[in-house]
C-alpha positions as CSV (number, residue, x, y, z in Angstrom):
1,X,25.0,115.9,-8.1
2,X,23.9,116.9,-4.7
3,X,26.8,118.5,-2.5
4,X,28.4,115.6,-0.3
5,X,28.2,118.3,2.8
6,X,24.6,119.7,2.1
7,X,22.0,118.7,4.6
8,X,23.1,120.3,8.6
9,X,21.4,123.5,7.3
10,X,18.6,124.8,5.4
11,X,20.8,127.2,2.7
12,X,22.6,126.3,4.8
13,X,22.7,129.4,6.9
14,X,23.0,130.2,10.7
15,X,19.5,131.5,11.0
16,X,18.5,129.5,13.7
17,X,19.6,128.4,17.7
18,X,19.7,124.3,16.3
19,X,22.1,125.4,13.8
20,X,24.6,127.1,15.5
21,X,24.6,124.1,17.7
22,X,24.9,121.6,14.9
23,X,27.7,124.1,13.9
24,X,29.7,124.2,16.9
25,X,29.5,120.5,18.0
26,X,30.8,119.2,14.4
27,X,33.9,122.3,13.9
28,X,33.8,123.5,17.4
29,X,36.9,122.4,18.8
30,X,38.8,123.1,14.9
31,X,37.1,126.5,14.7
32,X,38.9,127.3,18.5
33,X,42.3,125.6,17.3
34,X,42.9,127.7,15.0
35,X,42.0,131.0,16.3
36,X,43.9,130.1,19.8
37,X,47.1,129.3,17.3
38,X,47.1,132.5,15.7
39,X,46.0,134.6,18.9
40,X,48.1,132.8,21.4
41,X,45.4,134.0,24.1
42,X,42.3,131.6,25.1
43,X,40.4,134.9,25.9
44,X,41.2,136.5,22.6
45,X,40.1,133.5,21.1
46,X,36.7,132.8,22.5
47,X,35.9,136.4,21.5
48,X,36.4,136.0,17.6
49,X,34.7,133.3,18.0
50,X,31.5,135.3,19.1
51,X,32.5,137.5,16.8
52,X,32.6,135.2,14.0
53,X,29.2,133.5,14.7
54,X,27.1,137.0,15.2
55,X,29.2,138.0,11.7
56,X,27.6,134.3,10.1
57,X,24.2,135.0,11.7
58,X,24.0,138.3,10.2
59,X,24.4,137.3,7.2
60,X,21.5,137.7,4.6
61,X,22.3,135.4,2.0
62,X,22.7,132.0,2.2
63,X,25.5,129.9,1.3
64,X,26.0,127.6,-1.0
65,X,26.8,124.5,0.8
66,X,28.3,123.7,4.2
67,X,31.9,123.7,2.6
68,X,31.4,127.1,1.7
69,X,30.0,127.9,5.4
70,X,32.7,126.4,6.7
71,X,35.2,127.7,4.7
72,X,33.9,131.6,5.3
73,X,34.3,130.9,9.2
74,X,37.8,129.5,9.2
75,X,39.2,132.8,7.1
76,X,37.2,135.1,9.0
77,X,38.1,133.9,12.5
78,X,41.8,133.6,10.7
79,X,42.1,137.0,10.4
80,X,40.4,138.4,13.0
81,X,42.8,136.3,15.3
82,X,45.2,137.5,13.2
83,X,44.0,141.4,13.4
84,X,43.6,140.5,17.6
85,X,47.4,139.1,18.0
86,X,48.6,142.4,16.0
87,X,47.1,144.6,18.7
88,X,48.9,142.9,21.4
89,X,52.2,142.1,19.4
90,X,53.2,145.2,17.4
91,X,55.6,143.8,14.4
92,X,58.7,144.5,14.6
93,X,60.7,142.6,11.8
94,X,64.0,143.5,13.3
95,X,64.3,139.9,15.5
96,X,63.5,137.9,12.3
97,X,65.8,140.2,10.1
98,X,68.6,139.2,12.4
99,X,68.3,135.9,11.7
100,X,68.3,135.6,8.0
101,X,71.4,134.8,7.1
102,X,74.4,136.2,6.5
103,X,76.6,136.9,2.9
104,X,79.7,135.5,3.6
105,X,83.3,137.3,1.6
106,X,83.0,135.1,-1.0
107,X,79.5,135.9,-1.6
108,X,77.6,132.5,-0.2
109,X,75.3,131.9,2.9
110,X,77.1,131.7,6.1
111,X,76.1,128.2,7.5
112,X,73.5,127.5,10.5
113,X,74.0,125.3,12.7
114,X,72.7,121.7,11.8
115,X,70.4,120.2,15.1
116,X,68.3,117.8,12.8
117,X,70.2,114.9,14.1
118,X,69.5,115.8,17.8
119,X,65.6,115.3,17.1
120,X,65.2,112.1,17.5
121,X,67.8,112.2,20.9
122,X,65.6,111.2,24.3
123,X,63.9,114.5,25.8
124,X,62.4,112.8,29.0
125,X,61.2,116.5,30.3
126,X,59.5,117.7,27.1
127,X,61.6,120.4,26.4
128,X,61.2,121.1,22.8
129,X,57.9,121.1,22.6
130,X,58.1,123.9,24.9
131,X,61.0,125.3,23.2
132,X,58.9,125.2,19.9
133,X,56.3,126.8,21.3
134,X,58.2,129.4,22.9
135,X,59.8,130.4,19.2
136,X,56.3,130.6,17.3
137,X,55.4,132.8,20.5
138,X,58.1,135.3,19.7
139,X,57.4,135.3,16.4
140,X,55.7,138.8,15.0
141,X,52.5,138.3,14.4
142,X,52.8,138.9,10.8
143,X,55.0,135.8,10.3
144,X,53.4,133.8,13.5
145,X,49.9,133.6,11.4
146,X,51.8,133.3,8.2
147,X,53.6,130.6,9.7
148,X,50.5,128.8,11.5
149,X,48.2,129.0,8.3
150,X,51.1,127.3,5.9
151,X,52.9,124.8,7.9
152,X,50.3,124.0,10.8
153,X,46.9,124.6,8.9
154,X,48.5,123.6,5.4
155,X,47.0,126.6,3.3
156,X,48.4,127.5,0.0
157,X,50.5,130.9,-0.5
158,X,47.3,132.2,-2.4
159,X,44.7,131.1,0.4
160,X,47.0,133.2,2.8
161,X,47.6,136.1,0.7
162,X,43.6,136.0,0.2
163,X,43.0,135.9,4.2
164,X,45.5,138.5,5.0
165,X,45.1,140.9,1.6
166,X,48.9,141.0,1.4
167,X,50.5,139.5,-1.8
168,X,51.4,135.8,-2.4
169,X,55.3,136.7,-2.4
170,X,54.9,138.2,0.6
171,X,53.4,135.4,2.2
172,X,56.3,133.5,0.7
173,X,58.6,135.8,2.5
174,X,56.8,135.6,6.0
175,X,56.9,131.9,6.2
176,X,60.6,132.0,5.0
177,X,61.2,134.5,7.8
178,X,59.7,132.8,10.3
179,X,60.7,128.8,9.6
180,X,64.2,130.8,9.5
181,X,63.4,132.4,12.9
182,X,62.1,129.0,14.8
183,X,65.1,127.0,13.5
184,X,67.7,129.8,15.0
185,X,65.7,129.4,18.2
186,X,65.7,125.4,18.6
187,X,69.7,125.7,17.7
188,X,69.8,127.8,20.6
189,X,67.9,124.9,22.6
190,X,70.1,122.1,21.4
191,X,73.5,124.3,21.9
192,X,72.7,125.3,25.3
193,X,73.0,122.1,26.9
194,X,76.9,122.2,25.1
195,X,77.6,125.7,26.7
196,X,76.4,125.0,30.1
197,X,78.8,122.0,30.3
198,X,81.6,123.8,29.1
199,X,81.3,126.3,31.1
200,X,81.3,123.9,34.3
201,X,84.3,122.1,32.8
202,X,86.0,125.4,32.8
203,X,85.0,126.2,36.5
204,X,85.5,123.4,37.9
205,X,88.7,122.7,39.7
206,X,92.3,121.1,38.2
207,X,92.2,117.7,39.4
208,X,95.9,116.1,40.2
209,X,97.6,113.6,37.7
């Protein structure tokens, strides 16, 4: 049975001006998504885009359907966004160590604090999008892409481990770490609004009986 994708390209391959037009008008905008996720930099990510064209264009032998073609440009513009947001974020695991949480005496998890019911509160100023982002932008960039590829991009543990030659477990371990990390952050953002108001209840003056 013929491939349901087959018929944009001759191979198909990237051999040709037409085609990388075809290419970039159907995935364009998906192909940028992803690597502006993972880089975090609009600059960055135009660049493995380039990069990741030339690569496809160079290429000698064709592929076996569009699928495939597709398939071989989102993991190599994955991890060269990946390589790209490494350079300018050096991992440090210490700030998502710190978060994991804590053996209590008895030997169980010390409890986080529980926000999910302030979700679906009104947020007329857009602040936790913004406070979302903020937390996948501190992330390192081990356990930002790990992050982005499993729970934005929805890739399986073994499609990771594949893109970023690490181990599945590992992968495991990095999303873990950083769904860990994002929720600490966003309890921050919902307890903040609690502290400042204490503390103006504390400064603020005695008022008579």
């Amino acid at each position: 049975m013929a491939d349901a994708d087959a018929g944009l390209l001759s191979g198909p391959r990237l051999d040709s001006a037409d085609a990388i037009d075809q290419l970039v008008e159907r995935d364009g905008d998906r192909i940028y998504r992803l690597a502006l996720r993972i880089t975090g930099v609009e600059k960055d990510a135009g660049e493995v885009i380039e990069d990741t064209l030339r690569a496809a264009i160079d290429t000698v032998d064709p592929f076996e359907s569009q699928s495939a073609l597709w398939l071989w440009i989102a993991r190599t513009v994955a991890r060269a966004a990946h390589e790209r947001r490494k350079r300018r974020q050096p991992v440090d695991t210490a700030v998502v160590d710190e978060v994991i949480p804590r053996l209590s005496a008895d030997g169980h998890f010390e409890p986080m604090v529980d926000w999910s019911s302030a979700i679906d509160e009104p947020d007329p100023h857009d602040e936790l999008p913004r406070a979302f982002a903020a937390a996948i932008d501190e992330l390192p960039a081990d356990y930002r892409t790990a992050l982005i590829l499993r729970d934005v991009e929805g890739r399986s543990e073994t499609e990771i481990a594949d893109i970023l030659t690490i181990e599945a477990p590992t992968v495991r371990s990095r999303v873990h770490g950083a769904r860990l990390f994002v929720r600490e952050r966003l309890s921050r953002h919902f307890e903040r609004p609690k502290i400042l108001y204490r503390e103006q209840q504390e400064e603020s003056p005695c008022r008579p009986a």
